[in-house]
N, C-alpha and C positions, 0 to 999 in steps of 0.2 A: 504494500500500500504506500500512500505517499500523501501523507498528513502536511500539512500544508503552516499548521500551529506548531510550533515545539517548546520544548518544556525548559527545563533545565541540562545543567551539562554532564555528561555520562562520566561514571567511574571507569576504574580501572588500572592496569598498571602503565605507567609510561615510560620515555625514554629522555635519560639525561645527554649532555655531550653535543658535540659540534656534527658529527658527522649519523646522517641518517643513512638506514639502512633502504636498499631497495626496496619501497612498498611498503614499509612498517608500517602501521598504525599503534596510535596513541590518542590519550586525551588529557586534557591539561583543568587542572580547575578555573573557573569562574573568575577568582581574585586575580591567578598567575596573569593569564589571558589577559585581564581588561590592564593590567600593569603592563604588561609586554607591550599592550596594541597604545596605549597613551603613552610610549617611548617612545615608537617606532616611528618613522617619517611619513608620510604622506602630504597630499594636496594641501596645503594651508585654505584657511576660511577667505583670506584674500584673495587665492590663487585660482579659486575654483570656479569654474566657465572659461579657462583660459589654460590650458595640462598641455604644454606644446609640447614637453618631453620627448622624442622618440620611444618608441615601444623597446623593452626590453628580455633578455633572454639568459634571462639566469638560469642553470643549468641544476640548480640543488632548491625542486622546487616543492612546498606544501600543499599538497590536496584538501579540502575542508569536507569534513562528513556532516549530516547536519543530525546525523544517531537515528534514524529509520530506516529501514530494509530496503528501500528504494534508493536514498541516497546515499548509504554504503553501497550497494551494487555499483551505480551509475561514479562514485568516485572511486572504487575500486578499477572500473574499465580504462577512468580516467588516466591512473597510477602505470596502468601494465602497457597504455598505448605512451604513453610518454616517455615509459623505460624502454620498450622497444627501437624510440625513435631516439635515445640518447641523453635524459635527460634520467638523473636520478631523484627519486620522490617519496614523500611519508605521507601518511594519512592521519591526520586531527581530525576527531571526531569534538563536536562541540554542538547543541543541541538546540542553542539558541541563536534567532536570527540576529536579536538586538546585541549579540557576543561575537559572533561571529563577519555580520556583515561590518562593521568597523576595521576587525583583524583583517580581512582582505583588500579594506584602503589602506590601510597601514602597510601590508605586506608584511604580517605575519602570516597570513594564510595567501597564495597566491593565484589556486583554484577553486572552484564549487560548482557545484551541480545547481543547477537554480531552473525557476519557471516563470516563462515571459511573463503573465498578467499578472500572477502572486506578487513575484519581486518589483514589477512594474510599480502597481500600487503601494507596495509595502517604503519603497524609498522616494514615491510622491507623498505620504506621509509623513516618513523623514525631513524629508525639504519640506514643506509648505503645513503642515500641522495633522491631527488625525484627523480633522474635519472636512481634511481635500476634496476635492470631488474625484473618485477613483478616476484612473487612466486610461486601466486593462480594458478590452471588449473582446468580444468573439473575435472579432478582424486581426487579424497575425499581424499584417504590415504596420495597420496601426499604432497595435498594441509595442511593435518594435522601433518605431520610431520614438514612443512616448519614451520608453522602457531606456535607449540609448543617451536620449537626451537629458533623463536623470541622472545617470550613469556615467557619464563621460569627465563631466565637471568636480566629480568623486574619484578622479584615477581609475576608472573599472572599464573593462575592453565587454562587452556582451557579440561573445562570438555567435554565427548564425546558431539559428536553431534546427534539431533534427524532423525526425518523421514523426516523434512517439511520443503523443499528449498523455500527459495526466493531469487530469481536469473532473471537477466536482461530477458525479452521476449520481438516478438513482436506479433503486434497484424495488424488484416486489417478486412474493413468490410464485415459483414457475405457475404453480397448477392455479395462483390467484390470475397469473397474466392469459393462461391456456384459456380460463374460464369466462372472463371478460374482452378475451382477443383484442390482448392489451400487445403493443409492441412500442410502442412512441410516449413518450410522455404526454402529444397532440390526443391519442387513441384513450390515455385516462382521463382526462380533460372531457372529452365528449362523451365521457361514460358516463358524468356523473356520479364517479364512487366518492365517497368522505372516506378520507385517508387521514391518518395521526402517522406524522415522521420519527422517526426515530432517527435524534441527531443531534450536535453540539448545542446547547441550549443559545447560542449564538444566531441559530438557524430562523429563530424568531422575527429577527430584524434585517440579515443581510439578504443583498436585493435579489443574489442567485439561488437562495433558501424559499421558504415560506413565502414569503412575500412575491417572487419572481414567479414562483408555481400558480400562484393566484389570478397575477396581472398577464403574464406570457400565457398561460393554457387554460386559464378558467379552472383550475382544480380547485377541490373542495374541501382543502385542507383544514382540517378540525383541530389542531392544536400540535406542539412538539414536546415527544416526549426525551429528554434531554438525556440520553445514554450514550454521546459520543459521537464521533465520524466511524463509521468503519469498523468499530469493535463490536468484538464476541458478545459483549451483552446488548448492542443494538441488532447485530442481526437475530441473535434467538428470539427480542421480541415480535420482528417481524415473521420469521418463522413459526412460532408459536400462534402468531394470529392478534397478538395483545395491539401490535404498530403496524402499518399497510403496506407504508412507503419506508425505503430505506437511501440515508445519504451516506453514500462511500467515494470511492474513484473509479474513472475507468482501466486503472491498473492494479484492481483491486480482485488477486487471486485467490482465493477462499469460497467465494458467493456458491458455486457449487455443491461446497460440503453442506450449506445450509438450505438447497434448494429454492438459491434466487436468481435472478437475472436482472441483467440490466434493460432499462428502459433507454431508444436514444432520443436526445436531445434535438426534437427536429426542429425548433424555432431558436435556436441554436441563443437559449437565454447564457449558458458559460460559459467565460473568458479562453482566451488563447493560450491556453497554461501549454505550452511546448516546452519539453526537456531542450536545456541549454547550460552550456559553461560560461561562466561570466569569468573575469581574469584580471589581475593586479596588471595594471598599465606596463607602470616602469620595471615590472619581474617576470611578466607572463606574456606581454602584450606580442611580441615577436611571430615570425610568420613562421618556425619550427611548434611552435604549441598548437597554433591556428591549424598548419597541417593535420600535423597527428594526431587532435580531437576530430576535427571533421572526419575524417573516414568513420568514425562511430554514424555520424548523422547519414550516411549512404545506406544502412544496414538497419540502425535497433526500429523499430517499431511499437505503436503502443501494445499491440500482442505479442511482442518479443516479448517486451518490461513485463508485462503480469507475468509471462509465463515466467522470467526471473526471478521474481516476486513469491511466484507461488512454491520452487525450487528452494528458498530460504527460509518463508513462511510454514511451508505444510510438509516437506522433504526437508527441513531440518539442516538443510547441505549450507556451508559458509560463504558467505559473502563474494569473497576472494574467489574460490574455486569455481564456483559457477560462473562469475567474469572470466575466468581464463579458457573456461569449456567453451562457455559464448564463444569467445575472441577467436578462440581457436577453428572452432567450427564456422567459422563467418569470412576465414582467411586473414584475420587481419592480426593474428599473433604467431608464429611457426612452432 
């Protein structure tokens, strides 16, 4: 899956010393992190709208995980395509975006996996207050222009984006969709069913939640019951019968075991959330990075990622190793 909010910053053991090892991963606390990234250089507050710098190509570079199954895989790929191409890498796993997106101006972190219309809106927020008026839209280009032009003034390169959206869906059980010859979120809409969501108690207000299912399809939605994105206790309510609708991703590999399905989004109310590497200017920005991630965007797809997703999730298999099975099997690792 690929939660879109995160939490805090993951335990575990890390690594001391100047020299990273090919591909390690690590994670660093909260304190260490936010002291490291208010040392380290980046854009000054005067500087920014104006980064002439040339792009740069440091060779000893950090990956940033942001601690979900989605973004360790997708910075895992990141790590074995850049060691491939010459460049040696660790993996920081850190959980938070308000922790992490700083470190990657700073250039303590110097890659991430990110998604156009999330991050879009998330650092027109940043800049201009939480009360902006979002960015994102369904529309890709636009959404990458918005997306660029926050970004750029911050030291951040946003390299093109691939094939493989994860983006808000929802989902209802098979035999409820067989039964109402449901397929499209248009198809419940005209049903007239009263559905209770099962989802972030957020879902209340944001405009691709509850409110967007009302205004874009006419649904009849009757209240949200606030068990989560995507988690094991939102889908059993819906399986169970207790919630109708269910809000997950469409990289969202499990729905199966609980006998649900996605509905698609035919009035295309979700943003352009396309998987994409965003990159520290002056450490990453170079046409050697640019290369070696693009070849990912000729290949992964949004049915690749779940089925990654589901490899880590339901098959238990590690992060790491299903990226190099991929890589391997796609030709793009020997």
């Amino acid at each position: 899956m690929s939660p879109r909010h995160h939490g805090g910053v993951t335990g575990g053991s890390g690594r001391t010393g100047r020299r990273r090892a090919r591909g390690a991963r690590r994670a660093l606390p909260a304190a260490l992190l936010l002291t490291l990234t208010a040392c380290a250089t980046g854009p000054s507050l005067e500087n920014r709208g104006q980064v002439t710098a040339p792009p740069g190509d440091s060779h000893h570079l950090t990956i940033g995980s942001a601690g979900f199954t989605e973004s360790d895989l997708l910075a895992q790929m990141y790590a074995q395509l850049l060691n491939r191409a010459g460049y040696r890498t660790s993996i920081l796993t850190v959980n938070n975006r308000e922790l992490y997106e700083p470190a990657l101006e700073s250039g303590r972190i110097d890659v991430v996996p990110e998604y156009a219309a999330t991050f879009a809106d998330w650092l027109n927020a940043k800049t201009h207050g939480p009360r902006a008026r979002p960015v994102g839209s369904p529309d890709l280009a636009v959404t990458m222009r918005a997306l660029r032009a926050l970004a750029t003034p911050r030291g951040l390169t946003v390299l093109p984006p691939g094939r493989a959206l994860a983006q808000n869906a929802f989902a209802v059980r098979a035999d409820y969709a067989r039964r109402h010859h449901l397929r499209t979120l248009g198809d419940l809409g005209a049903a007239r069913l009263r559905v209770r969501i099962a989802a972030g108690d957020e879902c209340v207000q944001r405009p691709y939640c509850a409110p967007g299912l009302r205004k874009v399809y006419g649904i009849d939605v009757t209240g949200v019951d606030p068990k989560g994105v995507g988690t094991t206790q939102a889908k059993r309510a819906v399986q169970d019968g207790r919630d109708q609708l269910l809000l997950t991703t469409t990289t969202d590999a499990t729905l199966d075991r609980f006998g649900l399905v996605l509905l698609a989004d035919d009035r295309r109310l979700q943003n352009a959330d396309y998987v994409l590497p965003v990159v520290n200017r002056s450490r990453a920005g170079g046409a050697g990075v640019t290369r070696a991630l693009g070849r990912l965007n000729a290949v992964l797809t949004t049915r690749d990622l779940a089925g990654l997703d589901k490899q880590v999730d339901s098959w238990r298999r590690l992060p790491a190793d299903v990226a190099r099975t991929y890589l391997k099997d796609k030709g793009l690792l020997k």
